[in-house]
N, C-alpha and C positions, 0 to 999 in steps of 0.2 A: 580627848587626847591632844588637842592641839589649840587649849586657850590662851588667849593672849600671843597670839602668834598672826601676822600677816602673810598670806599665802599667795605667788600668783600663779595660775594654770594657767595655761597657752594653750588655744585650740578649744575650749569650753562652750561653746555656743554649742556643742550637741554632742552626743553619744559620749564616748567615754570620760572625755574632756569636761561635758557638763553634768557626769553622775558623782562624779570627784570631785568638784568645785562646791557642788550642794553637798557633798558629806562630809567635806573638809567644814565648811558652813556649820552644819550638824553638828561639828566634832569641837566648834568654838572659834574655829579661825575667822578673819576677815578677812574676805577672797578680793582679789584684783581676777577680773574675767577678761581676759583678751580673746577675740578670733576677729578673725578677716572677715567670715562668713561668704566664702567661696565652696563651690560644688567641687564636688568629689574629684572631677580633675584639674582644679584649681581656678578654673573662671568665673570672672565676676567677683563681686565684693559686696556686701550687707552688714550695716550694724544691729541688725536684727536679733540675728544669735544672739550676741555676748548680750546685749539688752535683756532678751527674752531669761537667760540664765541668771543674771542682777533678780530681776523679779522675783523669779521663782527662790529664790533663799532670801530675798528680805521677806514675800508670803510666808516663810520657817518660821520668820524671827530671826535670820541673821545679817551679818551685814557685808556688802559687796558693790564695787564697783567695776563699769564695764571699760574697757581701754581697746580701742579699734586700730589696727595694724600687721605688720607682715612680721612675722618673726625673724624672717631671713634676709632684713633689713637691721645692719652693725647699729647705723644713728636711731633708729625707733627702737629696738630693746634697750639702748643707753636710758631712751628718754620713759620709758615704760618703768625703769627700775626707778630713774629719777620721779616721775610722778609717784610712785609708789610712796617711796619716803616723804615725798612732801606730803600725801592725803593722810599718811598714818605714821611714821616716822620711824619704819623699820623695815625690811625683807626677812623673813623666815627661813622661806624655800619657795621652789621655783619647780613646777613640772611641765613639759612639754607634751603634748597631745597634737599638735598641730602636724594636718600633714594629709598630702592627696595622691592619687593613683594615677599612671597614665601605663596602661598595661599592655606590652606587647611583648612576641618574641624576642630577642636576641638579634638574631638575624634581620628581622624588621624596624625596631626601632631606629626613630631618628635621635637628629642629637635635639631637638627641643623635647623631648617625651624624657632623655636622660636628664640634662641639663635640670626641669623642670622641677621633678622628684627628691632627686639628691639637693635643690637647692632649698626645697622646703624642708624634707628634714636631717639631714646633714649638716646644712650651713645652718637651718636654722635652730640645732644645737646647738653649734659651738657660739652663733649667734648669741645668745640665751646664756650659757655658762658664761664666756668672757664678761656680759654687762654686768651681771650680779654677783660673779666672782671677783670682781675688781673693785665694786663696790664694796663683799664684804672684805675683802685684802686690808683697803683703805679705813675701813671703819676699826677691823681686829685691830692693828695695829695703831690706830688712834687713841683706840679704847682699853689697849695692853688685856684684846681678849672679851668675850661674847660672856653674859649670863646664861646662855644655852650654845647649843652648835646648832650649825645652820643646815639646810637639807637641800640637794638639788636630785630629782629624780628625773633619768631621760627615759624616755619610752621608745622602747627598739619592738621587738616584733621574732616569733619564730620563723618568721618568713627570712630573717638573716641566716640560715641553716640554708637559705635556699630554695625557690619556687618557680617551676617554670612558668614564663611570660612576665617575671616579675622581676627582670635584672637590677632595675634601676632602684626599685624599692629594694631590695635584698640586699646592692650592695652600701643602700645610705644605711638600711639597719642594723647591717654590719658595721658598719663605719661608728653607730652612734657608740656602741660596745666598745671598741676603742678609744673613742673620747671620753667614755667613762671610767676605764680601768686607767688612762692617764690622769683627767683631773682628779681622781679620789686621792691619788700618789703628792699629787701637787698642792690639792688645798685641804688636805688634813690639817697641817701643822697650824692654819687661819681658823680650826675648828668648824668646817666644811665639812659634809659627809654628801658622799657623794655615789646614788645606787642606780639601778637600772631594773626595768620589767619590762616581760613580757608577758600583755596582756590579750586574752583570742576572747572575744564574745560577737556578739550579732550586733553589727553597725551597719550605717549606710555603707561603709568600705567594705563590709565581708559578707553582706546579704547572694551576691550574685557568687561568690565561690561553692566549688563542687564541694568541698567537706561542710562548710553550711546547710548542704539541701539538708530538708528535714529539721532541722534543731528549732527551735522555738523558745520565747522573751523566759519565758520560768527555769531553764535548764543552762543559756549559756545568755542572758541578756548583759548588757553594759551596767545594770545596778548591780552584779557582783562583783562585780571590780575592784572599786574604790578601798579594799580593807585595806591592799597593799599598798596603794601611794600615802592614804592615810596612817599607817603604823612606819613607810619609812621615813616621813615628814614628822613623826611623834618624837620626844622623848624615850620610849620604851623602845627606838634603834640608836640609839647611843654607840652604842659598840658596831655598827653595821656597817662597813663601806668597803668599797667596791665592788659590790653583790648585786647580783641579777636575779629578780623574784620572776618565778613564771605564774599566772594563774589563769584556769580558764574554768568555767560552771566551781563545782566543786573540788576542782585539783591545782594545788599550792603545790611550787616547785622552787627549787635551787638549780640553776644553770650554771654548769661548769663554766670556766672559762676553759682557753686553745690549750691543750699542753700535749707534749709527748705520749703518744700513747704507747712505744715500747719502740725499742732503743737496741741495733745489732751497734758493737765496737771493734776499732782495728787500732794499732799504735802506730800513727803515722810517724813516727819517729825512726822506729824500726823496721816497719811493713809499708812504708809508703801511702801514699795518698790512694782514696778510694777511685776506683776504676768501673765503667757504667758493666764491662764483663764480672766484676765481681758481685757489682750488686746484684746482675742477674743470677749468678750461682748462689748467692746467699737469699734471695729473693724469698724463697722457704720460709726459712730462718724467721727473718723481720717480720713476715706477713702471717705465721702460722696459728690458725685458727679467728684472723682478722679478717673479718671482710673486707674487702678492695674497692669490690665493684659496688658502687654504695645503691644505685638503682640501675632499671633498667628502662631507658627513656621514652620508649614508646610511639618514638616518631623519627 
C-alpha cells in the first residue's frame, strides 16, 4: 500500500513507533527512523533504538535509514525533513510516536514534570507538522501540485478524555487533537491530509497501568497497531482528513470530535441575556437524561 513513498516515523526505536516503521517497510515504503532513545521519562539519549529498528527492516528486505534527534527541537525537524529529501528526494508522510511519562497528581506535580511532557509531545507535534508542512507548501506550489497527497498522522492517545495522575499527558493529547483538526483545515488545499489516532496496546508506557494488569502480547500487543497509521499514510485514504482512528486488540473506532451535545435556547433580543438563576431553573431542561457527573473520583 505504500510503494514508492518515503516515510518518516518519529519515536521508532521501539514499541509502537517501531511495529509501524517495519510495516510501513512491509508495505513498500522507505522509512527515515528517528528516536532519541531516552527512557520512559525522558532521560538519557541512545542511538541504539533507531539503529536497532534500520536493521530489523533492511533483515525484511527493506530500506531505512536511522536520523537521531529531539523532535521538540524547530532546527532538527527542519533539518530531519531536509536530510530526508536529500537521501531520497521526497516526503510522503510523517508520523509522530515520540513521547514519555512523568506521572503525578495534579496537585503534586512540578512545573518540570508539566513543562517536560507537553514539550515532548505537544511541541513536538507542531514541531513536526510546521517542518514538513512547509516543505510540502513550498514544493505543491512549485510543482503546481503533488502526483499523490501527502499524509501527516499525529498520535494522540484516550488518555485526552482524561486520566488521573496523568494531567500533563492528557492535556498535550488533547492539545495534539486540536492541532490536527486545525492543520487538516489549512493544508488540504497543498493536498495534505491530515489524521489523527488513538492507539492503546502493551508498551513500555502502559505495562505499569491498572487497565493493563492482565492483558498479554497476543490480545492487545504493539504489532496490532500499525494497520491504521499504514492505511492513513496509503492511497486508499484519499478522501480521509481530519479524522481520529481509535484501535486497540481487535476494536477499530471513529472518535468524535467536541460538539454540542444538546442545546436549551432564549431570544436574547427579546428575553434578555441568560442569567446563572435561570440556568438553574432550566437546569432540567439542558441536562435531562445526560449524565453531569461524569465519574466519581475516589479520593
Amino acid at each position: 500500500m505504500l510503494e514508492n513513498t518515503v516515510q518518516i516515523v518519529c519515536g521508532a526505536g521501539g514499541g509502537l513507533g517501531e511495529e509501524t516503521a517495519v510495516a510501513m517497510a512491509d508495505h513498500g515504503a522507505t522509512v527515515v527512523v528517528n528516536d532519541l532513545g531516552v527512557a520512559v521519562d525522558g532521560e538519557g539519549t541512545d542511538p541504539e533504538p533507531a539503529a536497532s529498528t534500520v536493521e530489523r527492516i533492511e533483515e525484511r528486505g527493506g530500506e531505512a535509514m536511522a536520523h537521531f534527534g529531539d523532535v521538540s527541537d524547530l532546527e532538527y525537524t527542519e533539518q530531519l525533513v531536509a536530510d530526508t529529501v536529500d537521501a531520497y528526494g521526497a516526503v510522503h508522510g510523517d508520523i509522530n510516536f515520540a513521547g514519555i511519562l512523568r506521572d503525578s497528581m495534579v496537585f503534586n506535580m512540578d512545573e518540570a514534570e508539566w513543562d517536560a511532557v507537553v514539550n515532548v509531545h505537544l511541541k513536538g507535534h507542531f514541531s513536526l507538522v510546521r517542518a514538513v508542512s512547509r516543505h510540502w507548501r513550498e514544493r505543491s506550489k512549485a510543482e503546481g501540485g503533488f502526483d499523490r497527497q501527502r499524509s501527516l498522522t499525529c498520535v494522540s492517545s484516550g488518555v485526552a478524555a482524561g486520566n488521573a495522575g496523568q494531567s500533563n499527558y492528557s492535556a498535550a493529547k488533547a492539545g495534539i487533537l486540536g492541532l490536527m483538526r486545525t492543520a487538516a483545515r489549512e493544508l488540504h488545499q497543498y493536498d495534505v491530509r491530515v489524521n489523527a489516532m488513538w492507539p492503546t496496546a502493551l508498551t513500555r508506557m502502559t505495562e505499569d497501568l491498572p487497565d493493563m494488569e492482565g492483558v498479554d502480547e497476543d490480545s492487545m500487543g504493539p504489532q496490532l497497531v500499525p494497520a491504521v497509521p499504514v492505511f492513513l499514510a496509503s492511497e486508499a485514504a484519499t478522501d480521509v482528513n481530519g479524522v481520529t482512528l481509535a484501535i486497540a486488540g481487535g476494536n477499530l473506532s471513529i472518535v468524535s470530535d467536541p460538539e454540542r451535545e444538546r442545546t436549551i435556547s432564549k431570544d436574547v433580543a427579546t428575553e434578555g441575556r441568560w442569567t446563572p438563576e435561570e440556568i438553574e431553573t432550566r437546569w432540567d431542561e439542558l441536562t435531562d437524561g445526560f449524565e453531569t457527573m461524569r465519574m466519581d473520583p475516589g479520593y
